[in-house]
C-alpha positions, -999 to +999 in steps of 0.1 A: -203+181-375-199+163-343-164+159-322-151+128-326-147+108-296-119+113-273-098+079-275-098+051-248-082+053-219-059+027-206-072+025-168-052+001-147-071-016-113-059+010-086-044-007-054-040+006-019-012+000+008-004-003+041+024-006+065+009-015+096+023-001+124+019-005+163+012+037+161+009+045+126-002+030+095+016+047+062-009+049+037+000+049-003-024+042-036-015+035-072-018+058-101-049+052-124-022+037-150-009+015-120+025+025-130+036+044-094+029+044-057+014+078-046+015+090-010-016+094+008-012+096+044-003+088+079-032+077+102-027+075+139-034+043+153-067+046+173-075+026+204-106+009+188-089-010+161-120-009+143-118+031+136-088+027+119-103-001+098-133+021+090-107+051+080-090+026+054-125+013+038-133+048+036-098+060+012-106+022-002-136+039-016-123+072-022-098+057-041-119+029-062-093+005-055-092-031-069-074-049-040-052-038-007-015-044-001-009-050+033+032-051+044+043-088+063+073-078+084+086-113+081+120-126+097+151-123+076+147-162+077+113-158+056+093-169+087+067-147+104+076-122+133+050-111+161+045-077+137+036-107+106+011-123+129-004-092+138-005-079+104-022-108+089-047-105+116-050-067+110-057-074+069-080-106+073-099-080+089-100-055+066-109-082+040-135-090+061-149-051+066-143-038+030-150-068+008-116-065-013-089-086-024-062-085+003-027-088-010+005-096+020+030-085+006+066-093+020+082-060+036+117-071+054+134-039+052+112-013+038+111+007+069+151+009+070+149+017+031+130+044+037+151+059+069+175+057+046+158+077+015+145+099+040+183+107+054+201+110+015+174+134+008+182+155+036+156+149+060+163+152+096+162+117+114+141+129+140+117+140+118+116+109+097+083+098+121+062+118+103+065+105+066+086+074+067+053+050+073+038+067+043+072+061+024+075+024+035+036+020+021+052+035-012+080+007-016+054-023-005+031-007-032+058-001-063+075-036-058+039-052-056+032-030-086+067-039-105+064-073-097+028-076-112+029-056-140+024-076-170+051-084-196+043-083-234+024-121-238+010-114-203-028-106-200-029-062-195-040-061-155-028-076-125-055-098-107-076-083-079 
């Protein structure tokens, strides 16, 4: 008698983000049920721009994602900051180079956030470099996650 097939699984588009930084970009992806933000790494800013770019289509792929979050350090006042513009320039590029969806997603104060879970979970501020990118990228992803998760009379996946 032949197994019965296993059951369907619920697979949820997988997203990737970034928190650009002048010398580090933090790196996080969504689980497959695109319920958390999972660290994935730190990559040191190269001098050719395009390296880095390269490094990102390449976990883009790894990673089968859907779409990329990118973080927009706006102003407190909502408008953009030089960090914005060069953010915006940084992901229109990385549209351009990987073909995916690129998502800006509004990240006034993640960095600070994430000093500060860094610090209450007993973390040394000085060596907050290594990891707090990668923990920013985790708060751009969940809240672009949270906010896009669909509600009960909602359609089941966020949009690409």
């Amino acid at each position: 008698m032949p197994e019965p097939a296993p059951p369907p699984r619920f697979l949820a588009p997988r997203f990737l983000a970034l928190d650009v930084g002048a010398k580090r970009i933090g790196i996080a992806v969504s689980d497959e049920l695109g319920l958390t933000a999972q660290p994935v790494l730190t990559l040191e800013v190269h001098r050719n721009r395009r390296d880095d770019l390269r490094s990102i289509a390449r976990l883009a792929r790894r990673f089968a994602v859907a779409g990329i979050v990118v973080g927009n350090p706006l102003h407190l006042s909502g408008e953009a900051s030089p960090g914005a513009l060069k953010s915006q320039q940084f992901a229109a590029e990385l549209g351009q180079l990987t073909g995916l969806p690129i998502h800006l997603w509004d990240e006034r104060l993640t960095t600070h956030e994430a000093h500060q879970i860094l610090y209450e979970a007993g973390h040394a501020r000085q060596d907050h470099k290594q990891v707090v990118d990668q923990v920013a990228a985790i708060l751009i992803l969940q809240s672009f996650l949270d906010e896009n998760r669909p509600q009960p009379n909602q359609p089941s996946s966020p949009s690409p």
